[in-house]
C-alpha positions in Angstrom: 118.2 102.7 95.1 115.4 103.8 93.4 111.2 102.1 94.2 108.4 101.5 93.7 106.0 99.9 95.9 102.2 98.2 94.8 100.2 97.1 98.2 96.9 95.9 98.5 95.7 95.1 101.8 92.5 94.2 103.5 90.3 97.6 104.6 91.3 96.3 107.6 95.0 96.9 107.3 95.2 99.4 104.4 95.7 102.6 106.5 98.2 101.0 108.8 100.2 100.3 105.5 99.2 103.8 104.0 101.4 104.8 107.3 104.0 102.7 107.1 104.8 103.3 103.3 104.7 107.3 103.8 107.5 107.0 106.3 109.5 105.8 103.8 108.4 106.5 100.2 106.3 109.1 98.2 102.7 108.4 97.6 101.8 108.8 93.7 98.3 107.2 93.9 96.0 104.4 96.1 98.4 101.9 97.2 101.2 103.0 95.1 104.9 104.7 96.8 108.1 105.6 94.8 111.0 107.2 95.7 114.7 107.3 96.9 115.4 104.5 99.5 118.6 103.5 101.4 119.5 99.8 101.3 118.8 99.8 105.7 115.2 101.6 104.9 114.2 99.4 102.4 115.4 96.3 104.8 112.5 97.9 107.4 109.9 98.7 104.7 109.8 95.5 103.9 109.7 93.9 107.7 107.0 96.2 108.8 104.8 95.2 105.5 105.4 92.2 106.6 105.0 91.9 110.4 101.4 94.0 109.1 100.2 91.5 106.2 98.2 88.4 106.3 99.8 86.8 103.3 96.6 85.1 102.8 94.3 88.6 102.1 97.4 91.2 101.2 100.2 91.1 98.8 103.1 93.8 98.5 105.1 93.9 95.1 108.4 96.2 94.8 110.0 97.4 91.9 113.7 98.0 92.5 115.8 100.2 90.3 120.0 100.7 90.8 119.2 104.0 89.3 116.8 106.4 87.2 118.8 106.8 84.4 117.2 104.5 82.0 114.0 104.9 83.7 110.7 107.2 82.9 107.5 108.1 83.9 104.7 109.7 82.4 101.0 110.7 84.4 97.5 111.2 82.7 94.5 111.9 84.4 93.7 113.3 88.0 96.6 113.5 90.5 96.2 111.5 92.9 99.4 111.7 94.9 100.8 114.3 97.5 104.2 116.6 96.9 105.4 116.3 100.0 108.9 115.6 100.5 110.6 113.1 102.8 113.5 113.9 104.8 
């Protein structure tokens, strides 16, 4: 399945979850993943979010797609996000 992942977490947490998420996803921008995720990965994404969060100071939001086909993206700007590929 196809994501997309929207974080924001207290300074105190934030690069924890930066961490977490890169395991799994590919950074586009400040608290923002997409990518390629198997059904069991995205299971543990979401507990170690969780486990990490105070649900009264963070919030997570995932997008969840079956496939790209009828989906599209377009950037403007600065770049913010890396090109690194996950194996």
């Amino acid at each position: 399945m196809f994501v997309i992942l929207v974080y924001d977490f207290n300074e105190k947490r934030v690069a924890k979850a930066l961490k977490i998420a890169r395991k799994y996803l590919h950074w586009v921008q400040n608290s923002v993943f997409e990518g390629e995720i198997s059904q069991a990965n995205y299971k543990k994404l979401k507990v170690e979010l969780q486990n990490l969060m105070n649900p009264d100071e963070d919030s997570v939001i995932f997008y969840t797609f079956r496939t790209q086909k009828y989906w599209s993206r377009e950037e403007f700007g600065l770049k913010k996000g890396g090109d690194e590929f996950i194996l």
